[in-house]
N, C-alpha and C positions, 0 to 999 in steps of 0.2 A: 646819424648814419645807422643803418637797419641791418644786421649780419643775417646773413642768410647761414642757419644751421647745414650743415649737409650731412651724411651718413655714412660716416667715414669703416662701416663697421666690415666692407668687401674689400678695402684697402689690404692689398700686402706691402708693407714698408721695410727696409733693409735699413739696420742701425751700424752704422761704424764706429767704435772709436777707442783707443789703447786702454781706456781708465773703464773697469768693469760697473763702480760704482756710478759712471755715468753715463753708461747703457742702461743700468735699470733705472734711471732718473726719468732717462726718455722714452723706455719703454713703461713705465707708470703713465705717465703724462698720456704716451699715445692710446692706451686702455683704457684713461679717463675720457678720451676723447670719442672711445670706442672703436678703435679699430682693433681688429682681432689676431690677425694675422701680422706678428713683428718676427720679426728674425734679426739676429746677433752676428760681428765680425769684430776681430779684437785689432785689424789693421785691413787695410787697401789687397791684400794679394788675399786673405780669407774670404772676403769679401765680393770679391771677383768671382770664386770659388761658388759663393752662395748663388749670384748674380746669375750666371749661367746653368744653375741646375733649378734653379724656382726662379716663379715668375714673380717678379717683382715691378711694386706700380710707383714706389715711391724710393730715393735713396738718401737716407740723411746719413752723412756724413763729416766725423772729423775732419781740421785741417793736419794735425802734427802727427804723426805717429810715425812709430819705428818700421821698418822693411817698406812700407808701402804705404808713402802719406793719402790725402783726400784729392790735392791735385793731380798725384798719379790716377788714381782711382778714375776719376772724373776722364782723363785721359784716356784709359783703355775702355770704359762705356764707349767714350763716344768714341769711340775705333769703327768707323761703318764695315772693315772687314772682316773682323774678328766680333763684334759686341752681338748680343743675345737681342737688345735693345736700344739701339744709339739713344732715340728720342727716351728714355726714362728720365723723368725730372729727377733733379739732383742739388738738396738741400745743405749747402754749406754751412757747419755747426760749428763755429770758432771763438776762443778766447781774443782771438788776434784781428779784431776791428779797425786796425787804422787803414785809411781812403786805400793808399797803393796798395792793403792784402785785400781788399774787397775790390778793387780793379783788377786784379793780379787773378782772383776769383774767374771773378767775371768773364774775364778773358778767357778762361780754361775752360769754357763754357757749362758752367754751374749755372741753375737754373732761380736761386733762392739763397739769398745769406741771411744767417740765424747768430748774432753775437748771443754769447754765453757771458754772464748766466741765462737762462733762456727758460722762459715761461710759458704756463699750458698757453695764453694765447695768445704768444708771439708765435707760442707752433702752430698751435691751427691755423692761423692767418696766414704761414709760409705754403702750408699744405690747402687748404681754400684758393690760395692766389694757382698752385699749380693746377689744381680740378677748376677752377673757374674763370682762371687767364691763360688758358695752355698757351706760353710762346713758341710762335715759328722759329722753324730754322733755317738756319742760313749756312748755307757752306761755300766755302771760298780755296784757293789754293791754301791758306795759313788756317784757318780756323772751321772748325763745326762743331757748333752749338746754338741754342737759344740765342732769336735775336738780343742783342743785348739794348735795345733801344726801346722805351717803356713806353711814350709817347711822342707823337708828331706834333711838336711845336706848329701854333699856328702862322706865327711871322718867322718861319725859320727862311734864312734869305740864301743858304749855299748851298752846294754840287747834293742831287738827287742821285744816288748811286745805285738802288736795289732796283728791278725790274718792274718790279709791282710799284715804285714812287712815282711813275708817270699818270695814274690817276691823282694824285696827292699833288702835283707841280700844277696838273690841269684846276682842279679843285682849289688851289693856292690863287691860282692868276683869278680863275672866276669868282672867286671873293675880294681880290684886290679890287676889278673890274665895277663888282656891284656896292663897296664902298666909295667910288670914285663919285 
C-alpha cells in the first residue's frame, strides 16, 4: 500500500482536550506532520469559542471533559443553525474505545475516531482519510452528520433508503443479471 504524502502545512486544526500535557502531545505530533496553524481549547464550550471566531479545517477532539465534553462539542458544530461550519471534519480523540463509545461517536456524527494512545501515524491517516475521503452528509429528522456508512457491500440484499441508492439497487441487479 503506497501513502500518498499530502501537505498538511495550510491546515488550521482545532485541538481539544482537558489534559494541557496532551495538547502539546498533539500539537508536536501535528507540526511534525507540518501543519502550521494549531489552535488550543481546554474543553467543548472554549472550544466553540475558538470555532466561530477562526476558521477552522480540522477538529480534533477529546471525548471526556468537564463543562463541555467532545460529544457536546460535536453537537453544537453540527447545529446547521447556529454552527460557523456544520460540515467541519471532527476527529474523535479517546481513551475510551469499546464498540458502543465508538458507535455512540459515530452516532453524534464525528467524522474519525482516534483511540489513545495515539501516534503520529494513526494521526495522519485520520487526517488524510478526512482531506482524501471527504464523507457526505446526510441529514434526517434525528441525525446530521457524516455518512456513517464506509462502504456498499456488494451482496448487500436489504431496504435501500438514501436517494442516491437507486443507482446502487440498479447497478446490484445489473451484476446479479450478468453473473446469471
Amino acid at each position: 500500500m503506497v501513502l500518498v504524502a499530502y501537505d498538511l502545512s495550510a491546515l488550521s486544526i482545532l485541538v481539544v482536550d482537558d489534559s494541557l500535557y496532551m495538547r502539546r502531545i498533539v500539537r508536536s505530533l501535528l507540526n511534525g506532520l507540518g501543519v502550521r496553524k494549531v489552535m488550543e481549547a481546554e474543553d467543548g464550550a472554549a472550544a466553540l469559542e475558538v470555532f466561530n471566531q477562526q476558521p477552522t479545517d480540522i477538529i480534533i477532539t477529546d471525548w471526556v471533559m468537564p463543562v463541555f465534553d467532545g460529544l457536546e462539542l460535536t453537537a453544537a458544530v453540527r447545529n446547521q443553525d447556529s454552527s460557523e461550519n456544520p460540515y467541519t471534519p471532527i476527529i474523535m480523540m479517546t481513551g475510551h474505545s469499546e464498540r458502543s463509545r465508538v458507535t455512540t461517536a459515530r452516532d453524534s456524527g464525528i467524522t474519525e475516531f482516534l483511540s489513545k494512545p495515539i501516534s503520529a501515524k494513526q494521526l495522519y491517516l485520520r487526517i488524510e482519510n478526512c482531506i482524501a475521503n471527504p464523507r457526505t452528509f446526510v441529514k434526517t429528522k434525528t441525525f446530521f452528520g457524516p455518512d456513517r456508512r464506509r462502504f456498499v457491500h456488494p451482496k448487500y440484499s436489504g431496504e435501500m433508503k438514501r436517494q442516491d441508492d437507486t443507482v446502487a439497487v440498479d447497478e446490484l441487479e445489473c451484476n446479479e443479471l450478468d453473473a446469471s
